[in-house]
Steps between C-alpha positions, in 0.01 A plus 500: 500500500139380338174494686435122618093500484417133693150311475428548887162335618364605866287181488721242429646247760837584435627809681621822327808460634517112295331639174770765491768304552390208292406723239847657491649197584350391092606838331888433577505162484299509161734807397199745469685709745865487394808414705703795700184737483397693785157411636260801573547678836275317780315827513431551132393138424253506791360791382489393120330175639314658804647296783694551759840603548570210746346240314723533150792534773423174618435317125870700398671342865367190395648515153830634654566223721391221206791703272283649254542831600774692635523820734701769472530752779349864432459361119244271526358104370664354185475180300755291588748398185505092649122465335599624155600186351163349640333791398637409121447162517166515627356866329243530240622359185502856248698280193791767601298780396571849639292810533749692302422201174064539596570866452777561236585873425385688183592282183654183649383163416325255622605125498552459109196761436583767279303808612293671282553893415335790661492846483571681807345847364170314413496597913574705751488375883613770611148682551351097556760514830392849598108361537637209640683697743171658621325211559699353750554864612150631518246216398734223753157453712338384208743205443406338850146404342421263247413627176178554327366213317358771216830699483598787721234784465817732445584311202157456388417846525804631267442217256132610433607832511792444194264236325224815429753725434762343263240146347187647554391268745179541689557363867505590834768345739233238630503381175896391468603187621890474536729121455821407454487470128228473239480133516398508889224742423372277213494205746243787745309560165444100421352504840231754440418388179429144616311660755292661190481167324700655223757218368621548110756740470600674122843556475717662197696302323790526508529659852620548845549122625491494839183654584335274275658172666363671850159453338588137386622433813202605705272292221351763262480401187713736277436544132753632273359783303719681211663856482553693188605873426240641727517276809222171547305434277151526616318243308687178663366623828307275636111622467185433710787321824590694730918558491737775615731600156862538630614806272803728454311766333794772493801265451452161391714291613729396281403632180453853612131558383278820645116422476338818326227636707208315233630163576557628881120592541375189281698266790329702802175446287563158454564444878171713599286243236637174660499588844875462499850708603820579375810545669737781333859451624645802467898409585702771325289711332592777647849432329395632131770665313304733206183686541304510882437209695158350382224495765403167684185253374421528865377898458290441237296228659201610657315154588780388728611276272850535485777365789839699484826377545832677540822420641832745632774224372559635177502878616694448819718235515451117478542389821188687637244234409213769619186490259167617541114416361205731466151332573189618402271540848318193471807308457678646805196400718589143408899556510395629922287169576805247449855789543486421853622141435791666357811743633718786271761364329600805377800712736320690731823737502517500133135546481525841692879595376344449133148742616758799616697431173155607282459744743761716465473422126834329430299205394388740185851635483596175422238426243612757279845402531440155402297613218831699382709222566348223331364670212875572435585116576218412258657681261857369536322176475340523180810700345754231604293182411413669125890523478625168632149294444580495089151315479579255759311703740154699542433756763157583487468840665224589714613797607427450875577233771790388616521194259486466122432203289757350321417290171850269484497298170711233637503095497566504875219467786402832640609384843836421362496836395418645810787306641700668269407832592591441862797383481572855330320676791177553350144390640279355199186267560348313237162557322387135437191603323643732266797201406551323117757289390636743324458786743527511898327768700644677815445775725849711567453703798739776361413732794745308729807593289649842473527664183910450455472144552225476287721606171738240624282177585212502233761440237674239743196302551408488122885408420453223810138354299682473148823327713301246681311458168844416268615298839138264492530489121891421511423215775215358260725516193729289677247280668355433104895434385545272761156304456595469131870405546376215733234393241774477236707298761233268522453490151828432426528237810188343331669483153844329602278235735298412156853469311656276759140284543529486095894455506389201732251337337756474179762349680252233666 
């Protein structure tokens, strides 16, 4: 027996005792409350909708004697079985969709989708459910109040705290501004830089795509500066405009590149000369598989030049779209004058589950055991595409991340490769600016995949390009035989016709 919450209104001209039952009245006719169910008690649903007891008796009488309802002695009201067939005639029209389809158990498909791989060790709920269990244990109160625009302080406070300790991040908690996902926070950073008259933006090239189409969108002008071994290269930056430079100093994404500290203190220079700002996304660069973890952009910056951005997706899991931006001061008193326009999109429970998470330090815990886990994966990756690649296929190993680069020297589009690769269970994007005709870049996001079905699918998805290669070269073989058969038909057609016009002309 379900709660049945009505929209009651003390003001309106009908009675309580009509919006009840014409309320209910809808739900079973409609099907939202389902034939042969038993209504709520009269004393629980006037308590759940704070009327009284004698009112919902009268709006349940009323649907009794119409034959909507039934009663049955010392059992209670149900939902009589006569309205089902107008209930299913005249319900909401769900395409014959069921819950049990929306929400398909562990490794079923969906529709003709075929799911792509993932690695259940890359995490472990079982500590994520034992914070969550404390929230709506401990922190429940919390949940009744609408979140904080900035984040939750909770959060804030351990991300500042980690951010010092593990990136070398200098910040305190008023500092960190929390969104569901990187791009959201972008949009909040377009805002203050408008509000700073700051409007070119200096992105790598190749990069990460969607933040720079959030600056397109919000109608910065974005210029397209190069990347080689060491990160940006510093003189296409624009020089005497003021720009932000959208880097990826410690990972470049995709080719992998860490910016030596030189080049790292000749961009902050660069940024102090023209009156300018770069943001450093920092995504996974805690995820570094040799050597120590090298030390944010943002902690050697001491003009408050530099706007962090970090994200818990590829450390956590990727359904928890909870990201986070560090401002410098005078930025945050502009982010203040407009946030109240806007609400938390982040989970407010999540928000708070994910602060006692760092707290008790499993969010660490996990860190390392990533770092172990992918760095073997990486491995396995490189290994198994040197055996089965046979020159058809490049990894280029950064040695951190949770994608590498693959350089595919293939005649097919890199988007039919990365069709390909998911029909064999694999995620792979393509790297457009990196592409030839004779070789097609994409990102393989190897971290996804556990190491066992990694020796088995790399060599199936190289096998799968050289088949759909012979297959396209097969189908044009036989596309060129058939266009020259039909020429020769005609040529031949045309040659009898000129024997028989000639043939003619002799007889006449």
């Amino acid at each position: 027996m379900k709660s049945i919450i009505l929209n009651l209104d003390n003001t309106a001209e009908d009675s309580l005792y009509e919006q009840i039952y014409s309320q209910l009245k809808e739900n079973i006719v409609t099907g939202r409350i389902e034939a042969g169910s038993r209504l709520p008690s009269l004393r629980r649903f006037a308590e759940e909708n704070r009327v009284s007891v004698s009112t919902v008796g009268a709006a349940y009488n009323q649907l009794r004697l119409e034959g909507y309802v039934k009663s049955m002695p010392k059992s209670g009201y149900y939902v009589s079985n006569a309205v089902a067939i107008e209930a299913s005639e005249n319900g909401p029209d769900t395409g014959g969709v069921t819950l049990e389809q929306l929400l398909p158990p562990e490794g079923a498909h969906i529709g003709n989708e075929i799911p792509l791989l993932y690695d259940e060790e890359s995490f472990g709920f079982s500590r994520w459910k034992k914070c969550m269990h404390r929230v709506f244990n401990e922190y429940s109160h919390l949940l009744r109040i609408a979140g904080d625009v900035q984040g939750e302080p909770a959060l804030r406070y351990e991300i500042a705290k980690y951010l010092f300790q593990s990136r070398g991040v200098k910040c305190s908690p008023d500092q960190v501004v929390i969104g569901a996902g990187s791009q959201q926070l972008t949009g909040h950073l377009c805002r203050i830089l408008r509000e700073m008259e700051i409007a070119n933006v200096a992105a790598e090239s190749p990069g990460y795509g969607p933040v720079r189409e959030i600056f397109k969108e919000h109608g910065f002008t974005v210029l397209n500066i190069p990347v080689d071994d060491n990160g940006i290269v510093l003189e296409k930056l624009p020089a005497n405009m003021r720009s932000i430079a959208y880097v990826n100093p410690n990972n470049q994404f995709p080719t992998g590149a860490v910016m030596p500290v030189a080049r790292r203190y000749a961009l902050l220079n660069w940024a102090k000369e023209n009156d300018s700002y770069v943001l450093e996304d920092d995504y996974d660069s805690e995820l570094r598989y040799f050597g120590k973890p090298i030390p944010a952009l943002q902690g050697l910056d001491h003009e408050d030049r530099v706007i962090y951005l970090g994200s818990f997706s590829s450390t956590l899991f990727e359904a928890i779209k909870i990201s986070y931006m560090v401002l410098p001061e005078n930025m945050m008193e502009i982010f203040h004058k407009f946030s109240g326009r806007y609400s938390q999109t982040c989970s407010k429970a999540e928000q708070i589950c994910l602060a006692l998470y760092m707290e008790d330090g499993f969010y660490q815990k996990n860190i390392k055991k990533c770092r172990n886990l992918y760095a073997s994966k990486l491995e396995t990756t490189m290994r198994e595409f040197e055996k089965a690649g046979s020159g058809k296929v490049e990894p280029v190993n950064s040695r951190s991340g949770l994608a590498v680069l693959l350089k595919i020297h293939s005649t097919l589009s890199p988007e039919h490769i990365c069709q390909i690769a998911r029909r064999t269970g694999l995620l792979m994007q393509p790297v457009d600016d990196l592409c030839t005709d004779e070789i097609k870049a994409v990102t393989f996001y190897f971290y996804r995949v556990s190491n066992s079905l990694l020796k088995m699918l790399v060599g199936q998805f190289v096998k799968n390009i050289e088949r759909e290669e012979t297959r396209i070269r097969q189908a044009e073989l036989r596309a060129e035989q058939e266009r020259l058969r039909e020429a020769e038909e005609k040529k031949s057609y045309g040659l009898r016709r000129d024997d028989e016009e000639i043939k003619a002309e002799t007889e006449m």
